[in-house]
C-alpha angles and dihedrals in degrees: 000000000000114000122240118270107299095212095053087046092052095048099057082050108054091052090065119091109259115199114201134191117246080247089054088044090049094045091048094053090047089069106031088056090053090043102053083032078064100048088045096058090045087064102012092071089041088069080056102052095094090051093041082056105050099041092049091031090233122149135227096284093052088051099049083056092063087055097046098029079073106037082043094060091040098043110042092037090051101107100043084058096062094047101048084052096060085047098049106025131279097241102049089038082057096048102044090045093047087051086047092052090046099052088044093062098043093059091044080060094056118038133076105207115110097206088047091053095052086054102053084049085061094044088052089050091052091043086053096043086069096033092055101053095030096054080045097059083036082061103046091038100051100031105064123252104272137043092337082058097041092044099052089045093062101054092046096057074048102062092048100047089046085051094051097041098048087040085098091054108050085039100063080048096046087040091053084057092045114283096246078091086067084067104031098045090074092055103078083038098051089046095050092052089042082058096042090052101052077057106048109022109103107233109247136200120244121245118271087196103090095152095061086062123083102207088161098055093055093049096052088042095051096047090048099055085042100047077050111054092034090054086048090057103044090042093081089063088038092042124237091267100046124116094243095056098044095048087049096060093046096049080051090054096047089055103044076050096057089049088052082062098038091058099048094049103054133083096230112028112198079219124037096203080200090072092069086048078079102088099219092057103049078051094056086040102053085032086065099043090054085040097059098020097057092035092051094049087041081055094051098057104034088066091049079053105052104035103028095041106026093030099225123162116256079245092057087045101055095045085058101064090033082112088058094052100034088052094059099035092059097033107050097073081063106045092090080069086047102052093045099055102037095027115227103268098063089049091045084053088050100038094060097035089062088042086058094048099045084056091043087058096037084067102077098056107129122191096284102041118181092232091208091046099037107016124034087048081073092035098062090031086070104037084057095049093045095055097047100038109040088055088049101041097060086040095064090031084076105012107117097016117127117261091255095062103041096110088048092057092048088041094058092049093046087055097037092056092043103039081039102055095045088049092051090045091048095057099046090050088054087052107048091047085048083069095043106120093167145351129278097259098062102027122088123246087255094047091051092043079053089052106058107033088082083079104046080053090063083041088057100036095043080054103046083046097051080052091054086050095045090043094048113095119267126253124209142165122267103260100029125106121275120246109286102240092210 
């Protein structure tokens, strides 16, 4: 039976009063802290990039890879977090995770070998990519089915999409200090929740049922999309042609193939393929990936903008795009009241047709913009379209799917934003180094403003295109539930 609109369900709940215990409390806040500390290094490095660069003479593909190097470890590693986590324990999984994020960024803080940083980028994505998934099953098994469990995961989506959105923020204020403080600010935080949860994360027994778990699956799954996008990045300095690129998307595709068999052989698939056969999903799905792919290369560029071409401190910067995060930071402990007056997929249509608006716009910038005029329309453009499409877009990503599948619903969307963003990014970096024709140091402010709108035009057109998908009919199978309007 397919259970009753999870969106309707969610909303009685969360209007009746929850009462929880001072541990509860305690526990809530451990998670929500590591995973906002997560959303804020995914934007926060990205303010420093310009100073990364100058001060390690590295050019716009060596910084991409900072960013992806990151948002590849967490997204395509995603799903074999969560399952090693039901095999060895939740609560050892987070807090090994969480040491292993902590001493990542301390040595990311410290080294000044480029090839070193990107690593310990990678190592903090991996070490996200177990603490995400695992902090979310600690929530729904230690908060009761019901309102408890709807309450505290609210604020627990909350909490990350008001790290990600104020990262830009705290990171103009950590990079006028040296942007060495984007890394190492994590660290004391990270320390202090790796103590409080040794205090106030329940232990935990690891899971006997080792055949309903398809290790293999995520592996297979993990070392395709990451033989992929790696082999998308590198293939602007291989060439497109090359041998190396072109053996490197058919190994991927041999693997991701594999994974395809893999799935429809075993008894427990980490990934029924039949679930995106619900219309509503593969939407909410496809919709993610155009929200944060085109919002994290809109990120990237934006910084190399602002900073390369107008010459603004990371400070001014920041203080800039203070609206966008502000808007989603106040906004998002309302957006369950959103969503059930207006439903999610009006507000996903709204949401990304206000993101697409705030890049079209963003289009006709020159090199001595007026920022109220020019700026702060998209500012505030994007801020808007974030915070009403990212609440309603998981929620429709799981909203009418049967109780049992519930985790593989939030585990898709949780890929999908993550593997989608670092493929996105990786094609518009490919294709703004693709128009490089020299460094910073010797291009004009209008060269390099040539040079990288090619890049807000893929950010506007992967986001016009995720509000075709989101605006297209549904399909479903005949006997499953019908798409939950609200």
């Amino acid at each position: 039976m397919t259970s009753p609109s999870t969106l309707t369900r969610s909303a009685e709940q969360l209007h009746t009063a929850v009462r929880w215990t001072r541990a509860q409390w305690l526990l809530l806040m451990v998670v929500c802290t590591v995973l906002a500390l997560d959303g804020l290094d995914v934007s926060m490095v990205g303010v420093a990039l310009p100073s990364i660069g100058h001060e390690l003479h590295l050019g716009t593909d060596s910084l991409q890879w900072i960013v992806s190097a990151y948002v590849l470890g967490y997204g395509s590693l995603l799903l074999l977090g969560g399952r090693l986590a039901d095999l060895l324990g939740r609560r050892r999984i987070f807090l090994i995770a969480l040491t292993v994020f902590a001493a990542a960024s301390l040595l990311g803080g410290l080294v000044n070998d480029p090839t070193l940083l990107i690593a310990t980028r990678f190592i903090k994505g991996l070490a996200a990519a177990f603490t995400a998934p695992t902090g979310f099953s600690i929530i729904t098994t230690n908060f009761a089915e019901g309102r408890e469990r709807n309450k505290a995961l609210s604020i627990f989506t909350t909490f990350g999409a008001s790290g990600f959105s104020l990262g830009l923020v705290v990171g103009g204020l950590m990079t006028s200090l040296s942007w060495r403080w984007t890394f190492l600010v994590s660290v004391p935080i990270a320390v202090a929740v790796v103590l409080l949860g040794m205090l106030f994360i329940p232990r935990d027994k690891p899971s006997t049922e080792e055949s309903g778990h398809d290790v293999w699956g995520a592996v297979t799954l993990a070392l395709g999309m990451l033989g992929l996008v790696y082999t998308l990045v590198s293939a602007p300095q291989k060439g497109w042609g090359s041998v190396a690129t072109i053996a490197g998307f058919a190994i991927s595709a041999a693997v991701l193939a594999t994974f395809a068999v893999i799935e429809n052989r075993v008894k427990h698939p980490l990934i029924r393929f039949g679930i995106l056969r619900e219309g509503w999903v593969a939407r909410a799905n496809l919709s993610a990936i155009g929200l944060f792919g085109s919002y994290l290369s809109f990120q990237f560029i934006l910084t190399m903008y602002l900073q390369s071409v107008l010459g603004w401190s990371p400070l001014g910067m920041a203080l800039a795009l203070l609206p966008t995060g502000l808007l989603v930071a106040t906004s998002a402990p309302f957006a369950d009241r959103f969503i059930e007056k207006f439903g999610a997929p009006k507000l996903i249509l709204t949401g990304l047709t206000s993101l697409g608006l705030g890049y079209v716009l963003f289009l006709r910038v020159g090199t001595s913009p007026n920022y109220v005029l020019d700026i702060l329309p998209s500012v505030i453009l994007l801020g808007i379209g974030f915070a009403l499409a990212f609440p309603s877009i998981n929620v429709q990503a799981t909203a009418g799917i049967r109780d049992s599948e519930q985790g593989l619903a939030a585990g898709l969307i949780q890929t999908s934003t993550q593997v989608g963003a670092a493929l996105v990014l990786a094609v518009t970096t490919a294709i703004v180094s693709g128009h490089d024709a020299g460094t910073s140091s010797t291009l004009s402010a209008a060269a390099m403003l040539d040079q990288y709108r090619p890049g807000l035009v893929l950010s506007a057109a992967v986001a016009i295109a995720a509000l075709l998908v989101a605006a297209s009919p549904a399909r479903r199978r005949r006997g499953l539930a019908e798409q939950p309007a609200a």
